[in-house]
C-alpha positions in Angstrom: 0.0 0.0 0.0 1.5 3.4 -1.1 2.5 5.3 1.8 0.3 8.6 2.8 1.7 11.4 4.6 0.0 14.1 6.8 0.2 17.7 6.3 -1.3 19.7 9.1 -4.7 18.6 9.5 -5.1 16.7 5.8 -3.7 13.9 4.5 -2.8 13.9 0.8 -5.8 11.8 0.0 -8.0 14.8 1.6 -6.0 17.0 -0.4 -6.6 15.5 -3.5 -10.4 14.9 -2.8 -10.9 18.9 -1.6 -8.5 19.8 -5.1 -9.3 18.3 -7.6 -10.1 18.9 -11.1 -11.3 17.8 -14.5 -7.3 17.8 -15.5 -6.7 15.6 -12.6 -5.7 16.2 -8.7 -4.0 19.1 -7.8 -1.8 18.0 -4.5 1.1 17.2 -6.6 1.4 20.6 -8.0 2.3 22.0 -4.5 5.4 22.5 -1.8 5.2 21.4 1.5 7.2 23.9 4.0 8.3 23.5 7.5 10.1 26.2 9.8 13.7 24.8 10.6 17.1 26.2 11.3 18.2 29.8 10.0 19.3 29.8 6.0 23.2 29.5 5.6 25.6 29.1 2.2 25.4 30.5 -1.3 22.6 30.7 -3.5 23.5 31.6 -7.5 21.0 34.4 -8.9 19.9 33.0 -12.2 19.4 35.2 -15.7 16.0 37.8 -15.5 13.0 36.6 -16.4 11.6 39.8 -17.2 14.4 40.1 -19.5 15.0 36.7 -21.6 11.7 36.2 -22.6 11.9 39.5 -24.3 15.3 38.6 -25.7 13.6 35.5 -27.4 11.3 37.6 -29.0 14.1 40.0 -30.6 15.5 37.3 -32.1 12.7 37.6 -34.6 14.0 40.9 -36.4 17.6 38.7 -37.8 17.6 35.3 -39.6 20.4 33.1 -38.6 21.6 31.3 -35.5 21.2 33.4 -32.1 22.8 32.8 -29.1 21.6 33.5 -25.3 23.2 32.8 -22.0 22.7 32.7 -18.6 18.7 31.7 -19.8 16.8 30.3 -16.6 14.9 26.7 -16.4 12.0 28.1 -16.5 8.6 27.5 -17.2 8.1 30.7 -18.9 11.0 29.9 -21.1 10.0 27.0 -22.1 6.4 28.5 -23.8 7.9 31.0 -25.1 10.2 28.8 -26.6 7.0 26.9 -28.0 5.4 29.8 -29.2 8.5 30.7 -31.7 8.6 27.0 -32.6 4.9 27.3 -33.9 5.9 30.3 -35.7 8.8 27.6 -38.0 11.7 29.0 -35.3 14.1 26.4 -34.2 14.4 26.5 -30.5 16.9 23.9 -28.6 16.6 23.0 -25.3 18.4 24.8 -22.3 21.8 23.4 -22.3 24.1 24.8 -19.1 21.9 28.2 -18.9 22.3 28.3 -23.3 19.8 28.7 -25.6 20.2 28.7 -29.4 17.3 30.3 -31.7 17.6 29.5 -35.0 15.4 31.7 -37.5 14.7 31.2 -40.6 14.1 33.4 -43.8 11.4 35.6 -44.1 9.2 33.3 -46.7 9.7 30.3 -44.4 8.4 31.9 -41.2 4.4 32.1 -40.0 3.7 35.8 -38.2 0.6 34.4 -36.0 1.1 33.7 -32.3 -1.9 31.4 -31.1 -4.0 31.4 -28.3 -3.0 28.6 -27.0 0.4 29.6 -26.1 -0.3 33.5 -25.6 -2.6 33.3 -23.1 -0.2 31.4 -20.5 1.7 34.2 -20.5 1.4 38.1 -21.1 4.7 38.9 -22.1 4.0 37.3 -25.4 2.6 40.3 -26.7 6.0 41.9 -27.4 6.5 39.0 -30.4 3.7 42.0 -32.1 7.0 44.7 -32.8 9.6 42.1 -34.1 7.0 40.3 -36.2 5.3 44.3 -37.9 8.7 45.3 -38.3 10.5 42.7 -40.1 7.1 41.0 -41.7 5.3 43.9 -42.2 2.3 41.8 -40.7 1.3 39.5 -37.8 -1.7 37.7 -36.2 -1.5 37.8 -31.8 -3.7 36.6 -29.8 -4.9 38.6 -26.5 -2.4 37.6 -23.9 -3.3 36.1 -20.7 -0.9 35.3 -18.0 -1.1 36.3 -14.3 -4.2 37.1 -12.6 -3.7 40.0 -10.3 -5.8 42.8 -12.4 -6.7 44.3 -15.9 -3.3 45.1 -17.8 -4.8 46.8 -20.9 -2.2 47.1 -24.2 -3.6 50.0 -25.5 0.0 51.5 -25.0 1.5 48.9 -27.3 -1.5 49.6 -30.1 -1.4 53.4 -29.9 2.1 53.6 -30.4 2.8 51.2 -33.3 -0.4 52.7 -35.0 1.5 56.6 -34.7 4.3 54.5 -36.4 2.7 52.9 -39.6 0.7 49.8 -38.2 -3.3 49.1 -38.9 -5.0 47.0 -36.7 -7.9 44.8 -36.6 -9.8 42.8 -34.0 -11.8 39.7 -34.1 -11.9 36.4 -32.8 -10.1 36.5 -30.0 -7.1 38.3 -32.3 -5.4 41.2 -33.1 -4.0 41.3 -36.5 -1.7 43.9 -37.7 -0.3 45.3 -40.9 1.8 47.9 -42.4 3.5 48.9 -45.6 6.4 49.8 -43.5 7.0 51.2 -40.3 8.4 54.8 -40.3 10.4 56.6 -37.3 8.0 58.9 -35.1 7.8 60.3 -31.8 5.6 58.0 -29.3 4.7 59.6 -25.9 3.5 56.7 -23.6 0.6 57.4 -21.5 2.2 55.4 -18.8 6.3 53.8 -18.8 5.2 50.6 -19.3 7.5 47.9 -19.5 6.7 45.4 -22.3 5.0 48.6 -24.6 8.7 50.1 -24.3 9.7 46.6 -25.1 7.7 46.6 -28.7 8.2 50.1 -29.7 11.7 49.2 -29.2 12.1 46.0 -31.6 9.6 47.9 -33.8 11.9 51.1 -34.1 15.0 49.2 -35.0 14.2 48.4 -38.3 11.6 51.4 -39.2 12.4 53.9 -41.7 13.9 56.9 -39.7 14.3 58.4 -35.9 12.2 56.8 -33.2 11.8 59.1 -30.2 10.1 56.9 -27.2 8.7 59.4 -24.2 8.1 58.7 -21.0 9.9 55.5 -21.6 10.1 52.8 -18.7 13.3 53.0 -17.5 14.1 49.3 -15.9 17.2 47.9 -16.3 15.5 44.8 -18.3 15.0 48.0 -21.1 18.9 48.7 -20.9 19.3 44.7 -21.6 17.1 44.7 -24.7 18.5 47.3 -26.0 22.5 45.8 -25.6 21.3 42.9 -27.3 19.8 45.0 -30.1 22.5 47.5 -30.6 24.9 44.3 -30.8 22.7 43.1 -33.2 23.4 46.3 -35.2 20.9 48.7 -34.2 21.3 51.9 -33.6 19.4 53.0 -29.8 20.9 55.7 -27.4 19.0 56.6 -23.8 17.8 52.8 -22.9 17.4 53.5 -18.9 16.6 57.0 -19.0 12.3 58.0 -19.9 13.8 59.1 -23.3 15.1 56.5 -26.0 15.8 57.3 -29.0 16.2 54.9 -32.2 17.8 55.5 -35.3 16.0 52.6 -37.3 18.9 50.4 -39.8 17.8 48.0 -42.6 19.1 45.0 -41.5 20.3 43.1 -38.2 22.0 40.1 -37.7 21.8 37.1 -35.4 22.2 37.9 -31.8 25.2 36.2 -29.2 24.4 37.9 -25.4 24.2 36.9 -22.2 21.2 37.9 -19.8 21.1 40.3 -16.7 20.9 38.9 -13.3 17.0 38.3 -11.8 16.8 41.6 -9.3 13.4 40.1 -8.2 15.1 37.1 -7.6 17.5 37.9 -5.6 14.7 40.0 -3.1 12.9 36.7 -3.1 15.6 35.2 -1.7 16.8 38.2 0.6 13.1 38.1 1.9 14.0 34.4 2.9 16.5 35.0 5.2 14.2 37.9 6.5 11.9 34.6 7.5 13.8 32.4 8.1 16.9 34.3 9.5 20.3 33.3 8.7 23.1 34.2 6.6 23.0 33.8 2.8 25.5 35.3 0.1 23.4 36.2 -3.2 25.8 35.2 -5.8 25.6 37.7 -9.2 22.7 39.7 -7.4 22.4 42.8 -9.4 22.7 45.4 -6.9 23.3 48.7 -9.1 19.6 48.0 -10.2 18.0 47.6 -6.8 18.8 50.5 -4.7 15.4 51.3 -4.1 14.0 47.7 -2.7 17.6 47.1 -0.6 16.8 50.3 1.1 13.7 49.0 2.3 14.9 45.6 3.1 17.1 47.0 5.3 14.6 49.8 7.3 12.6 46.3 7.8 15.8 45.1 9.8 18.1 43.0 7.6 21.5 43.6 7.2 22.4 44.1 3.5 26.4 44.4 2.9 27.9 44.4 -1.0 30.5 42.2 -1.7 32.3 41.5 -5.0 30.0 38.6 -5.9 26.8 39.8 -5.5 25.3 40.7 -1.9 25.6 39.2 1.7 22.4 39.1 3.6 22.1 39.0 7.5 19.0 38.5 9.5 19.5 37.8 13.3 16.6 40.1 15.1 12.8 40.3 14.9 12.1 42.8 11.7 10.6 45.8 12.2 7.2 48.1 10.6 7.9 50.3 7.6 6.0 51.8 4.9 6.1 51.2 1.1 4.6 52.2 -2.0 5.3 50.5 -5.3 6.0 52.7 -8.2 7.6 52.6 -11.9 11.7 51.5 -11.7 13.4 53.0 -9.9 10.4 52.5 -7.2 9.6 49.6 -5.3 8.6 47.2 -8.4 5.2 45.6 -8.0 6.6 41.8 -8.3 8.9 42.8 -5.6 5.4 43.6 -3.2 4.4 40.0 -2.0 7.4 39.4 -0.7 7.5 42.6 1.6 3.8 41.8 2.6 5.0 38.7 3.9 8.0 40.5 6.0 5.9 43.2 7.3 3.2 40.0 8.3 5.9 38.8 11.4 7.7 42.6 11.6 7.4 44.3 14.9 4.8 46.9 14.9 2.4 48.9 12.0 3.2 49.4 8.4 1.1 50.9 5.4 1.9 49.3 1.8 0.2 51.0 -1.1 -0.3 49.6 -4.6 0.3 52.2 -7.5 0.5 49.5 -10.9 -2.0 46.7 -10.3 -5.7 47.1 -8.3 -5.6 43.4 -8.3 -2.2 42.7 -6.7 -3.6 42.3 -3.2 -5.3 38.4 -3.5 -2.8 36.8 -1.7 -3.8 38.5 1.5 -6.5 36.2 2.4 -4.4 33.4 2.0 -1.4 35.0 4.6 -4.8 36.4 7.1 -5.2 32.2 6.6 -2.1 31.8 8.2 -2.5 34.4 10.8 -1.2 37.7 9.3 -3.4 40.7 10.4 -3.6 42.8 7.4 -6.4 44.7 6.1 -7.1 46.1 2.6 -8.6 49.0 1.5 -8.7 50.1 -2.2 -5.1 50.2 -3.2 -3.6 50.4 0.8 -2.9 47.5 3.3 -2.5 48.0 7.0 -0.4 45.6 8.6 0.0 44.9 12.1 2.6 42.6 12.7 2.6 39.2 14.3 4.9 37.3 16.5 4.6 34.1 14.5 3.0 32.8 11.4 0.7 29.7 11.5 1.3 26.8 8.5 -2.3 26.5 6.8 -3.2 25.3 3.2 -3.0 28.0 1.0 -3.3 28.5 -2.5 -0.8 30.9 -5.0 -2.4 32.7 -8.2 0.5 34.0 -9.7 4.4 33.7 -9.9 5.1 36.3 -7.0 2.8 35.6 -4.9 3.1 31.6 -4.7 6.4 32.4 -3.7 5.9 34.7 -1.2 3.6 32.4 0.2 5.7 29.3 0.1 8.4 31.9 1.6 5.7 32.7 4.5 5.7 29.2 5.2 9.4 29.3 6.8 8.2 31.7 9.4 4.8 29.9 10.3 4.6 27.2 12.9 3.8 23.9 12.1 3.4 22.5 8.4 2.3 24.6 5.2 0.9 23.4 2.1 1.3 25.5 -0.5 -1.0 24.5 -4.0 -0.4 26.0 -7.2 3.1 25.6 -6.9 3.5 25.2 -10.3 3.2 29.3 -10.6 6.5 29.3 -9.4 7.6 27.6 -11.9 7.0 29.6 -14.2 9.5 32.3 -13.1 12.0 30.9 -10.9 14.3 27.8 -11.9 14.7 24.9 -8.9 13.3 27.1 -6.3 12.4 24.5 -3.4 15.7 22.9 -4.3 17.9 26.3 -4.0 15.9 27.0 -1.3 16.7 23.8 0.5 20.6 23.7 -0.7 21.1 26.6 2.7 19.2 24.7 5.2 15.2 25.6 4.4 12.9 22.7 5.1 10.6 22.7 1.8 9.7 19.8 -0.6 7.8 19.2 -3.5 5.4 16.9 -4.1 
């Protein structure tokens, strides 16, 4: 007879029963975490997320074999590698954190990115500049991805249309055309990220000066644009809310290596904050996260540099602070879960107000389920801090928050069970085993 552990107060056969779906049970798509000893050792910061996936996509403006390094095992990665292969793009498999992209001529390659691959993940959308600029046309469907509140692309529409490009709707699809893009100025209503993205791949090959406004400024942008300009384009300001593009006829096949994860490396600064300990953050990118260190350490951790990455120290109970998330080089709103969590056990009141996403609060229920005293309020959370955690069955929605949560778990007492651990996944490459590597009790099922 198979053997059938407890967690808390269900065993996995309750879990299952409670969970399940029409695609089958749901308890081995979650992590198990139990509060141990403090973190100690090394953890290596893997390549951006929010940067290779838009690498991928660039690829499309150059036949030939491309070459990117320091790519996480990820399952983001891995469907947006699927999503070029539908498109006739060779893709290889992740080979020691290298990915080859081979594309092929312009006749040979299908401009349509279905729904059945978009919708598992929003950043999809920037395939729509690559494809315009080099194939004059392309068929995208409406991206999905992470549930945490309405992210319209109107940004991305409004400024390829000032640059040449017709759209359509219907089905479910946006198709667009152009006779040929043409240099312009585009002021973005907001610095979005993934809109500077596809004006950016858009602009390199368009006919003229591109001029991007109120640009987002993350360092991801500054990435993209290396990649591009080694590629052959010509782009000056990348970081700053002013880029501007001097669009060339032709690029050629790409060989870069990506940036270091910054949310990363707070998700696992914000474990030793639970946990406590003393953890080295191998290749963390500290120039680009001034902003969130500062806050980690007002909570009560101690941050040093060092010439690998950073060295973080947590020995004492954290204490309150305030936040508010805002464009880079604010607080980033993938970085706010994390700090939730922290100001959950931190010593005293703290105020954390959402600027981007009205939706990015959902995970609160599931840390009140473990004990945190938090209330919400429009785009504003009190929280009152709490000695202790308790370890409940909870459930993640997206990539940040499933961590955060799982993260919660190493400063609850007794077991916690976190489902929908497969969000994770999608953003962050062995994380229960890195996790596990400095000391944190956590398994996967």
């Amino acid at each position: 007879m198979p053997h059938v552990a407890r967690y808390g107060l269900y065993s996995l056969k309750q879990l299952n029963e409670c969970y399940s779906t029409r695609e089958g049970p749901l308890y081995e798509d979650a992590l198990i975490i139990r509060p141990g000893r403090p973190l100690e050792g090394d953890i290596s910061i893997k390549g951006a997320k929010n940067s290779v996936l838009k690498l991928m996509a660039a690829t499309l403006l150059a036949s030939g074999k491309h070459l990117i390094e320091n790519v996480p095992d990820i399952a983001d990665v891995a469907i947006m590698s699927d999503l070029l292969r539908s498109m006739g793009v060779e893709v290889s498999q992740i080979d020691d954190g290298k990915l080859t992209i081979v594309v092929p001529d312009e006749a040979d390659l299908v401009p349509r990115a279905p729904y059945e691959l978009v919708e598992k993940i929003r950043a999809s959308i920037v395939v729509m500049g690559p494809l315009v600029a080099r194939y004059r046309r392309c068929e995208v469907s409406v991206p999905g991805g992470d549930d945490f509140g309405h992210r319209p692309i109107d940004f991305h529409l409004n400024a390829l249309e000032a640059m040449g490009v017709r759209f359509e709707s219907a089905h479910g699809y946006i198709s667009a055309a152009t006779p040929g893009l043409v240099g312009t100025q585009v002021v973005l209503e907001f610095p979005s990220h993934t809109a500077t993205d596809n004006v950016l791949m858009a602009a390199a090959l368009a006919k003229g000066t591109t001029v991007i406004e109120n640009a987002a400024r993350e360092p991801e942008i500054i990435d993209l644009a290396r990649m591009l300009n080694g590629m052959g384009a010509k782009i000056s300001g990348a970081g700053t809310s002013r880029i501007e593009v001097h669009g060339v006829e032709e690029l050629m096949p790409a060989r870069h290596r990506v940036i270091a994860d910054r949310v990363e490396a707070a998700s696992m600064a914000a474990a030793v904050g639970l946990a406590g300990g003393n953890v080295n953050l191998i290749g963390a990118p500290s120039l680009y996260m001034e902003m969130v260190l500062e806050k980690l350490s007002a909570i009560g951790l101690t941050i040093t540099h060092t010439s690998e990455g950073l060295n973080v120290i947590c020995r004492e109970r954290l204490q309150a602070t305030d936040l508010a998330t805002l464009p880079y080089p604010g607080v980033a709103t993938d970085y706010k879960p994390f700090m939730v969590t922290l100001l959950s056990v931190a010593q005293g009141v703290s105020i954390v107000t959402e600027n981007l996403f009205s939706g990015r609060f959902k995970y609160v229920d599931e840390l009140r389920r473990m004990g945190a005293d938090i209330r919400t309020q429009g785009h504003h959370a009190v929280i009152r801090g709490v000695p202790r955690l308790s370890g409940a069955q909870v459930k993640g929605t997206d990539i940040r928050a499933a961590a955060a949560l799982a993260l919660a778990g190493l400063a609850a007492d007794g077991e916690t069970v976190l489902l929908g651990a497969s969000h994770i996944e999608r953003g962050y490459e062995d994380f229960p085993g890195r996790l596990k590597a400095v000391g944190a009790d956590i398994e996967r099922l």
